[in-house]
C-alpha atoms as an extended CHARMM CRD file, in Angstrom:
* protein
*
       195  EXT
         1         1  UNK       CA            -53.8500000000      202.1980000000     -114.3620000000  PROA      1               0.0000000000
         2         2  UNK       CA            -53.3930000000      199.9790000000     -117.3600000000  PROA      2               0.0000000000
         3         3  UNK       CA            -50.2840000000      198.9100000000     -119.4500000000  PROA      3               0.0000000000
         4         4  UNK       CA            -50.9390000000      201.4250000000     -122.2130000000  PROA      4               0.0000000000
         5         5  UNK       CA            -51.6900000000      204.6660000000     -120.0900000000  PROA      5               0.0000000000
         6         6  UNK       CA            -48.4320000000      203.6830000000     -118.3950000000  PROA      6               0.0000000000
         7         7  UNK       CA            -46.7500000000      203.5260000000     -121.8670000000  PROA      7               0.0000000000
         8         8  UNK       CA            -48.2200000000      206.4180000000     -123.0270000000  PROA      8               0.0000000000
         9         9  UNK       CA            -46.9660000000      207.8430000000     -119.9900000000  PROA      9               0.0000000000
        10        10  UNK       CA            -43.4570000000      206.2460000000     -120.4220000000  PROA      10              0.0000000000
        11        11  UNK       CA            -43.9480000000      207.5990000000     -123.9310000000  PROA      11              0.0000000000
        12        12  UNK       CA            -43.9600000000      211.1400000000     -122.9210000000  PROA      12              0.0000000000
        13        13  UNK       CA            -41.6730000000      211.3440000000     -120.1960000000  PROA      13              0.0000000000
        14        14  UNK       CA            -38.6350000000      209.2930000000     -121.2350000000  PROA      14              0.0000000000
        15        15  UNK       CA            -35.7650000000      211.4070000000     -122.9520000000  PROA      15              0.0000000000
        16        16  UNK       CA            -32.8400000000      208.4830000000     -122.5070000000  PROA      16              0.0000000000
        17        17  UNK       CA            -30.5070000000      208.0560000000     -125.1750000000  PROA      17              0.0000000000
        18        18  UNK       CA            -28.7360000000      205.0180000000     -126.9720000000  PROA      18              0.0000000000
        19        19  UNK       CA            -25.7450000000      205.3090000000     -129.3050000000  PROA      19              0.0000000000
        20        20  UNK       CA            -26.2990000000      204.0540000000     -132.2220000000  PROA      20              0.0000000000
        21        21  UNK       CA            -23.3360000000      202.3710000000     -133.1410000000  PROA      21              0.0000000000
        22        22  UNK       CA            -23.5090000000      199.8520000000     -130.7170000000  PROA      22              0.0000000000
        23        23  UNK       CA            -24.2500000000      196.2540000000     -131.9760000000  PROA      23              0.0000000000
        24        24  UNK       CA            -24.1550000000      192.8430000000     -130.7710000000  PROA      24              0.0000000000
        25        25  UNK       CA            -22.4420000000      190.2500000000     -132.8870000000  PROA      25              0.0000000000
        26        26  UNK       CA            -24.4200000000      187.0330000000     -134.2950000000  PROA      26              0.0000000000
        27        27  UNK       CA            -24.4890000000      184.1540000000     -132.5990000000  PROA      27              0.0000000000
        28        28  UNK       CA            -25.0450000000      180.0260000000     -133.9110000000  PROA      28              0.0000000000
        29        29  UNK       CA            -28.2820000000      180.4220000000     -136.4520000000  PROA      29              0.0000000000
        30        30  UNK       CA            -28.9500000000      183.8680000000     -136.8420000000  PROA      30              0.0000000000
        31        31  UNK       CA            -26.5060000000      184.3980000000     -139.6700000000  PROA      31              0.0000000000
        32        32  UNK       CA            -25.4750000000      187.9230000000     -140.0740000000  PROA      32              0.0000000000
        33        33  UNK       CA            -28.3530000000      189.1170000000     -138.7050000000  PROA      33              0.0000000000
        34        34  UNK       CA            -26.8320000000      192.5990000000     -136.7990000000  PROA      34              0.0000000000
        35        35  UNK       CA            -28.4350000000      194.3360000000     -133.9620000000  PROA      35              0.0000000000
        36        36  UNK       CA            -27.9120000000      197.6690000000     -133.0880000000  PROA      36              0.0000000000
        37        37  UNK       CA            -29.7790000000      201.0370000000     -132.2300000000  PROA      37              0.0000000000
        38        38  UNK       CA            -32.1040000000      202.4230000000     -134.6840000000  PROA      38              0.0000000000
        39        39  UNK       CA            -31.6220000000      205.2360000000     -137.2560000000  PROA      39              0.0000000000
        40        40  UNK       CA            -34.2220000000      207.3320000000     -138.7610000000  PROA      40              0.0000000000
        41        41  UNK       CA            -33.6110000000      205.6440000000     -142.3430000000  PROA      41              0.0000000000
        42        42  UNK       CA            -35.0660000000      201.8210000000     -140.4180000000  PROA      42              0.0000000000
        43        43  UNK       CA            -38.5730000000      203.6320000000     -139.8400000000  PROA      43              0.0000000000
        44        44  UNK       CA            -40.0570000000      202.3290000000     -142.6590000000  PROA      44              0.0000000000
        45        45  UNK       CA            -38.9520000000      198.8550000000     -141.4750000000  PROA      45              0.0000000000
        46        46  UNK       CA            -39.4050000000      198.8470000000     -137.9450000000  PROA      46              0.0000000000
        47        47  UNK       CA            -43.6490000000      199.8330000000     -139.4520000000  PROA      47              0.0000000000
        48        48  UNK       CA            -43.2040000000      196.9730000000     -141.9130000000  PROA      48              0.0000000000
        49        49  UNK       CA            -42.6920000000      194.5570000000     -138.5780000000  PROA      49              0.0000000000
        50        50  UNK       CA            -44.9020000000      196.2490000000     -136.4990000000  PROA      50              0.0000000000
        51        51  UNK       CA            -47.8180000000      195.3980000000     -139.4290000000  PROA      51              0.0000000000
        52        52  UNK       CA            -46.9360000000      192.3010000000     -140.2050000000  PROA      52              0.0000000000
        53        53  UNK       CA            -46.3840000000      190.7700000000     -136.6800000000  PROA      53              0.0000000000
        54        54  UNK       CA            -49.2810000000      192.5590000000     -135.1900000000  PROA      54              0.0000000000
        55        55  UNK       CA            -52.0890000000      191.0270000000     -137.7860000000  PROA      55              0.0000000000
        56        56  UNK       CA            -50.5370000000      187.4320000000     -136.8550000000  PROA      56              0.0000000000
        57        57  UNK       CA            -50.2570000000      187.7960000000     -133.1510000000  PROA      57              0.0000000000
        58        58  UNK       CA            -53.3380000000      189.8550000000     -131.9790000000  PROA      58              0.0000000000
        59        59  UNK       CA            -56.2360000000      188.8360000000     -134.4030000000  PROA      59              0.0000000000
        60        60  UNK       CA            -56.6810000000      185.3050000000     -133.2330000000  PROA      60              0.0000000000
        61        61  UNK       CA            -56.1740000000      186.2600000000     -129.6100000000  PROA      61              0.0000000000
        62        62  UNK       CA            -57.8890000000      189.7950000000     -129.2360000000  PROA      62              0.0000000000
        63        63  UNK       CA            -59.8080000000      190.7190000000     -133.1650000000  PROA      63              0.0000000000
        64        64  UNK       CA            -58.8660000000      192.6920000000     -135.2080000000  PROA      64              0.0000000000
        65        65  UNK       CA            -60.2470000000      195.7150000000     -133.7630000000  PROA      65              0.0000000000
        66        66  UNK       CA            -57.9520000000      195.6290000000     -131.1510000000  PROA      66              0.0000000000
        67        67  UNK       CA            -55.1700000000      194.9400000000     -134.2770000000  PROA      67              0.0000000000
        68        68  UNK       CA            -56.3990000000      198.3610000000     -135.8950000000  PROA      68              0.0000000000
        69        69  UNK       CA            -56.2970000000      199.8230000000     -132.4560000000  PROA      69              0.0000000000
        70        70  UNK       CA            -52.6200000000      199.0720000000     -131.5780000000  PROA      70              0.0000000000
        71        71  UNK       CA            -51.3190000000      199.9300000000     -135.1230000000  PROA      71              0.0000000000
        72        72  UNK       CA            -53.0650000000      203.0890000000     -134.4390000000  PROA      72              0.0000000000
        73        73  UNK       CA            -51.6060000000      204.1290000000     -131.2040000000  PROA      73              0.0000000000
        74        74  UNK       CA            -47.9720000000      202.7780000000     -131.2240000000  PROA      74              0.0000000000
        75        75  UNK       CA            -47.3100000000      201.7960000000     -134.3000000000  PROA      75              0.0000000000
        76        76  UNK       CA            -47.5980000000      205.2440000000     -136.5360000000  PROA      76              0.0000000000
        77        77  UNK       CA            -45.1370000000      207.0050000000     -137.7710000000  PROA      77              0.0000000000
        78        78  UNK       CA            -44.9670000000      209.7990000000     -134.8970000000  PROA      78              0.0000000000
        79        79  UNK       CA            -44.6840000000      207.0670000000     -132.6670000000  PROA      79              0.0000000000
        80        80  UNK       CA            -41.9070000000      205.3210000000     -134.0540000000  PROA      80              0.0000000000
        81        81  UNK       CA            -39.7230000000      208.0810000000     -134.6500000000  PROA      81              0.0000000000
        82        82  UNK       CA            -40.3500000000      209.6800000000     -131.2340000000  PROA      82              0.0000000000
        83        83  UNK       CA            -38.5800000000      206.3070000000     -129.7680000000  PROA      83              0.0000000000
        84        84  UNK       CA            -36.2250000000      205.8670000000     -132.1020000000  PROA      84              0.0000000000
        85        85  UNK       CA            -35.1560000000      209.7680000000     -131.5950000000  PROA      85              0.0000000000
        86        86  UNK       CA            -35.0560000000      209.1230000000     -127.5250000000  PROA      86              0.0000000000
        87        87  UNK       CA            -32.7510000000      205.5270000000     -128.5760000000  PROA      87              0.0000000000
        88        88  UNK       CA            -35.2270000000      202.9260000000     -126.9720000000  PROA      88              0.0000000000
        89        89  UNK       CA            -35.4890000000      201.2390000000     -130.3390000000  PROA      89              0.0000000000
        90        90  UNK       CA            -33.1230000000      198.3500000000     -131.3220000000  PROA      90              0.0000000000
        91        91  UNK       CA            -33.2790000000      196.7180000000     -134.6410000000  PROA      91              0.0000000000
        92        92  UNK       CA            -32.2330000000      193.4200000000     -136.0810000000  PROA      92              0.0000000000
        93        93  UNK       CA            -31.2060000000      193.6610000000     -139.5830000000  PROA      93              0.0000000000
        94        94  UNK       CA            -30.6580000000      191.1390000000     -142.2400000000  PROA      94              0.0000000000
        95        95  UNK       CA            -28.9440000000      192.8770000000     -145.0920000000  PROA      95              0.0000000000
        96        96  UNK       CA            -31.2890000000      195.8940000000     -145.6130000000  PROA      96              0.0000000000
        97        97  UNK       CA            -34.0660000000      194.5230000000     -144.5130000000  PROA      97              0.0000000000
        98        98  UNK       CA            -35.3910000000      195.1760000000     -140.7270000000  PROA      98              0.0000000000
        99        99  UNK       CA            -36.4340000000      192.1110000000     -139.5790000000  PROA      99              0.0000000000
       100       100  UNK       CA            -36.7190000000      192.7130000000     -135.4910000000  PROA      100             0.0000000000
       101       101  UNK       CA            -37.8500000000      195.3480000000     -133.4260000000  PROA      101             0.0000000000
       102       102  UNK       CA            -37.2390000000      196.0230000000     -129.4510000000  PROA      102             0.0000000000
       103       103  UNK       CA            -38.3030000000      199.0520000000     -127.9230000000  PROA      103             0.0000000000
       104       104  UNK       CA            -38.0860000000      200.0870000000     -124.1270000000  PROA      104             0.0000000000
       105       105  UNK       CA            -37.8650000000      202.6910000000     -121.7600000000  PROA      105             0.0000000000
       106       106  UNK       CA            -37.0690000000      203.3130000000     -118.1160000000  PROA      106             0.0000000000
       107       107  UNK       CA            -39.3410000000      203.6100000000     -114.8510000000  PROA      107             0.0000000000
       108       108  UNK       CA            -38.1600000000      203.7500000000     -111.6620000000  PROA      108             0.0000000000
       109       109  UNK       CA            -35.7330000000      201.1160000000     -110.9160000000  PROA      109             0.0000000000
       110       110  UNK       CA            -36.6160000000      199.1670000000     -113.9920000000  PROA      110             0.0000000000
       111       111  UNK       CA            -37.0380000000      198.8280000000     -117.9340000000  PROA      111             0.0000000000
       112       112  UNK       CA            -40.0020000000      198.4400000000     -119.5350000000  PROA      112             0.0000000000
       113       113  UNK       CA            -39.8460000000      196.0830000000     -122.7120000000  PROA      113             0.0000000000
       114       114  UNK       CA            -42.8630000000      197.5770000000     -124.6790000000  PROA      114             0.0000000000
       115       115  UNK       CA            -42.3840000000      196.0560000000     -128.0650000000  PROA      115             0.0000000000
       116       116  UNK       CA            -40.4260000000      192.8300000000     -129.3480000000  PROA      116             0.0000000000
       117       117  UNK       CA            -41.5040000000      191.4110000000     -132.9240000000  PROA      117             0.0000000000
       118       118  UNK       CA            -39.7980000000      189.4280000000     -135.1000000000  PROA      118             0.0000000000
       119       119  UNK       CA            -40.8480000000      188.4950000000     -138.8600000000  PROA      119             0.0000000000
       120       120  UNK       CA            -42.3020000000      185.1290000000     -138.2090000000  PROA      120             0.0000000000
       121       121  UNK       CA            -40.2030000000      184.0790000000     -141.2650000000  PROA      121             0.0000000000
       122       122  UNK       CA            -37.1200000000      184.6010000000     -139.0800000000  PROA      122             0.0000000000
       123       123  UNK       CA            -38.4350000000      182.7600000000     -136.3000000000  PROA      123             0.0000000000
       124       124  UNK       CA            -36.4450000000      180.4730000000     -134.1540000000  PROA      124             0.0000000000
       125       125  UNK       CA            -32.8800000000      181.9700000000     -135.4070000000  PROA      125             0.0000000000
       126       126  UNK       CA            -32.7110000000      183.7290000000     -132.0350000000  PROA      126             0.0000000000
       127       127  UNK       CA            -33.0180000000      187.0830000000     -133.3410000000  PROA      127             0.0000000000
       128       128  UNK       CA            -35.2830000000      187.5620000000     -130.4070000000  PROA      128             0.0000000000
       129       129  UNK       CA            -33.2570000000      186.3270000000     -127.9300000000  PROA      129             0.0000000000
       130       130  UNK       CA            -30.7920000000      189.1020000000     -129.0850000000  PROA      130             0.0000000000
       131       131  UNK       CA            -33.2010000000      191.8610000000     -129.4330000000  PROA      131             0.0000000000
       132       132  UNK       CA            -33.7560000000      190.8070000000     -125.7200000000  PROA      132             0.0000000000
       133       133  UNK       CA            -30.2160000000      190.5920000000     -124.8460000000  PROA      133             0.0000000000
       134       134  UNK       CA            -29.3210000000      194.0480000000     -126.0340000000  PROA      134             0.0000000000
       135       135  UNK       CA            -32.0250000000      195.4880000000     -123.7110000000  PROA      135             0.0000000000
       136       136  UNK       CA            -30.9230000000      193.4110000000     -120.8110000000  PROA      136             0.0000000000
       137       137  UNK       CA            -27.4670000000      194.6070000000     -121.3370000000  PROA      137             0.0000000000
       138       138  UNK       CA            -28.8480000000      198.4720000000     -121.5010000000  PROA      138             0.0000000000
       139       139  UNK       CA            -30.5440000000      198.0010000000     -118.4020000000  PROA      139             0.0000000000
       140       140  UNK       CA            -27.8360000000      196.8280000000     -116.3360000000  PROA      140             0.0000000000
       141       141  UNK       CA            -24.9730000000      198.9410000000     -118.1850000000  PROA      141             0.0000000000
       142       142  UNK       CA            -27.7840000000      201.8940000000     -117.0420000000  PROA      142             0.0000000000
       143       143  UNK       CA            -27.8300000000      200.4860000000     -113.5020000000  PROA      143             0.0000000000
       144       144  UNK       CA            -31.3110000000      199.2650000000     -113.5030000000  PROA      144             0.0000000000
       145       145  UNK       CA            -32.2960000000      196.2970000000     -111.5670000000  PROA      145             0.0000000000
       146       146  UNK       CA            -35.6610000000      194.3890000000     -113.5920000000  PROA      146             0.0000000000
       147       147  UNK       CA            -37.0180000000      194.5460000000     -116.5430000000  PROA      147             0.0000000000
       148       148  UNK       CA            -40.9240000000      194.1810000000     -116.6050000000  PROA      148             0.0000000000
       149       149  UNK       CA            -42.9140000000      193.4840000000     -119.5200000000  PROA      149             0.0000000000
       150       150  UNK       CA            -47.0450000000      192.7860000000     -120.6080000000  PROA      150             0.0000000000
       151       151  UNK       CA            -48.1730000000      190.1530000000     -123.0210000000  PROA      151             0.0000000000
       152       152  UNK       CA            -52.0590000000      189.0750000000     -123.7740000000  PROA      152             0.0000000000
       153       153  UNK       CA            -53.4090000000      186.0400000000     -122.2960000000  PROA      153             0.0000000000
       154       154  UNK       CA            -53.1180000000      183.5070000000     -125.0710000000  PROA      154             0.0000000000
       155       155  UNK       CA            -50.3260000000      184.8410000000     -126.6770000000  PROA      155             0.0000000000
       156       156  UNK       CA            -48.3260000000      181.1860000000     -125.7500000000  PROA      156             0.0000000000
       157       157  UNK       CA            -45.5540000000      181.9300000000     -127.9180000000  PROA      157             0.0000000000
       158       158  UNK       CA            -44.9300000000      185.1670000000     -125.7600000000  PROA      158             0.0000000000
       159       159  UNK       CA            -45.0810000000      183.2740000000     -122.5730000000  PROA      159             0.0000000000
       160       160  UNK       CA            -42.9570000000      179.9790000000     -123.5070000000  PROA      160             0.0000000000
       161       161  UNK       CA            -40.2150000000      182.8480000000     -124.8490000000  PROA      161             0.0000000000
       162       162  UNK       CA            -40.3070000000      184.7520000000     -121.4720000000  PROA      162             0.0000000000
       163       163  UNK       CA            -40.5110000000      182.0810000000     -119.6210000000  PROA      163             0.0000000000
       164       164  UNK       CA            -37.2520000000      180.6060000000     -121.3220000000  PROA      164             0.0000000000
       165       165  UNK       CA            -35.2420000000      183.5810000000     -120.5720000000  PROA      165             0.0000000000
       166       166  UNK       CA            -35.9660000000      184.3740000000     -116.7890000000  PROA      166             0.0000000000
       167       167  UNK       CA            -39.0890000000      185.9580000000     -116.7180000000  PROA      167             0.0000000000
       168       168  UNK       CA            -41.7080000000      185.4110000000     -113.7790000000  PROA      168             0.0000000000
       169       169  UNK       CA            -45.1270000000      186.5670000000     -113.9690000000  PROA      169             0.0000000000
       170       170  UNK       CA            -46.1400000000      189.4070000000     -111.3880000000  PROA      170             0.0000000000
       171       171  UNK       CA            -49.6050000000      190.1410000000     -111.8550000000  PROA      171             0.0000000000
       172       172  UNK       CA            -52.8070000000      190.2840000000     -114.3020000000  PROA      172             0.0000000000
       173       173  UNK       CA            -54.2010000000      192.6870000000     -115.5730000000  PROA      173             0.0000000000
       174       174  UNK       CA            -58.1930000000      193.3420000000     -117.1090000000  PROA      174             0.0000000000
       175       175  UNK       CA            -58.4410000000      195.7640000000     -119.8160000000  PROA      175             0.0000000000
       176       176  UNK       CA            -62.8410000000      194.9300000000     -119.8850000000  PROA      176             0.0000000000
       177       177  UNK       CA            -64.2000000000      195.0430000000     -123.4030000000  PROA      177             0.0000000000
       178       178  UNK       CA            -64.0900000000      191.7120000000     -123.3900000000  PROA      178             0.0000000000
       179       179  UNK       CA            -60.5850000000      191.7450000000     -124.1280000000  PROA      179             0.0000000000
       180       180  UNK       CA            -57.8050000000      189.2300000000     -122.8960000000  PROA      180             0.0000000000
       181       181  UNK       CA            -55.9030000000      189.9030000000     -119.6140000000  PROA      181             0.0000000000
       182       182  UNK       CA            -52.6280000000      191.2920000000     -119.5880000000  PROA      182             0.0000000000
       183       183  UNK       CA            -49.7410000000      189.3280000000     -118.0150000000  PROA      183             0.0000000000
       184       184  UNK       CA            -47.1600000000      191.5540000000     -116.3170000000  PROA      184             0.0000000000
       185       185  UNK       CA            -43.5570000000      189.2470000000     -115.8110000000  PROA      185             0.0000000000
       186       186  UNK       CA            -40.3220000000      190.4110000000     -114.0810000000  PROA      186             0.0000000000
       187       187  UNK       CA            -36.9630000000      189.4440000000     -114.5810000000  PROA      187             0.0000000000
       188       188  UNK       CA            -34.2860000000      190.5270000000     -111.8590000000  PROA      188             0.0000000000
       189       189  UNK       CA            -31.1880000000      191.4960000000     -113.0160000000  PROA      189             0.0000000000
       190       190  UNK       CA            -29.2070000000      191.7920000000     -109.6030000000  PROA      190             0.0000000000
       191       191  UNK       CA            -25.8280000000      190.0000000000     -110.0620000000  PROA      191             0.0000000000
       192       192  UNK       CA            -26.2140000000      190.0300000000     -114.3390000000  PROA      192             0.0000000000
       193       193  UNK       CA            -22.5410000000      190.7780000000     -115.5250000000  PROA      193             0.0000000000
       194       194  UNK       CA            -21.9600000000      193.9010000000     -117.9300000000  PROA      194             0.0000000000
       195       195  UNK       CA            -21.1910000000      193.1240000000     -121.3600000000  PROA      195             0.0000000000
């Protein structure tokens, strides 16, 4: 089975909710950058990053029909508000402007990270280290014990970041088409403290 029938799986399946007015505080260089749950009125914004992070990630590693392929499938407008509706979505937000996006859901005893972008603008603030944190602190406040997550082959950013915060890889897989492997990593989160 590969990484997107299981998320279109996860997709259908998952009907976990977040409250939204949960937020994590800034830390040391990302200003007042807030993250919290999304809200139906960050849609537009959470498609502005998925657009504008996908073109510069994918197309050099994968082409861009692969890029018109994923903003097809996960990042449409159905899509987006289906997760934000279930409250897998987290946003970072700089003012008004969305400039992170997390999503995730739940299988078995672990969560699934399926998305996290950040506008490469706000790169290295660690916005994305508290996109990640929020979802780590879901997971264990929800009693789950790893998180697992999928990046291309190539994508070096993705696996320096991972890397950096715990993450082991698992397994490969082949998608064929010529396409890049995915790389499935695993973070444990047995003895993680609750926020």
């Amino acid at each position: 089975m590969t990484a997107t029938n299981r998320e279109d799986e996860l997709e259908a399946a998952d009907v976990s909710t977040t409250p939204e007015h949960e937020t994590t505080p800034p830390t040391p260089g990302s200003q007042d950058v807030l993250v919290r749950g999304a809200v139906g009125d960050d849609l537009a914004g959470v498609l502005s990053v998925g657009h504008r992070t996908w073109l510069a990630t994918y197309e050099p590693i994968a082409g861009p029909e692969y890029v018109a392929m994923g903003l097809a499938k996960w990042w449409t407008s159905d899509v987006v508000t289906d997760s934000i509706r279930k409250g897998r979505t987290l946003v970072a937000v700089d003012g008004d402007e969305v400039v992170g996006v997390a999503t995730y859901g739940h299988q078995d005893d672990a969560v699934v990270l399926w998305k996290l972008y950040v506008l490469p603008g706000h790169h290295a603030k660690g916005i994305g280290s508290r996109l990640l944190d929020e979802v780590v602190r879901r997971a264990v406040e929800s009693d789950h014990r790893r998180i697992t997550l999928s990046y291309l082959e190539g994508n070096d950013q993705a696996a320096r970041f991972y890397g950096k915060h715990g993450f082991t890889e698992t397994h490969r897989e082949t998608p064929g088409s010529g396409l890049p492997e995915s790389v499935w990593m695993a973070r444990e989160l047995d003895g993680e403290e609750q926020a």
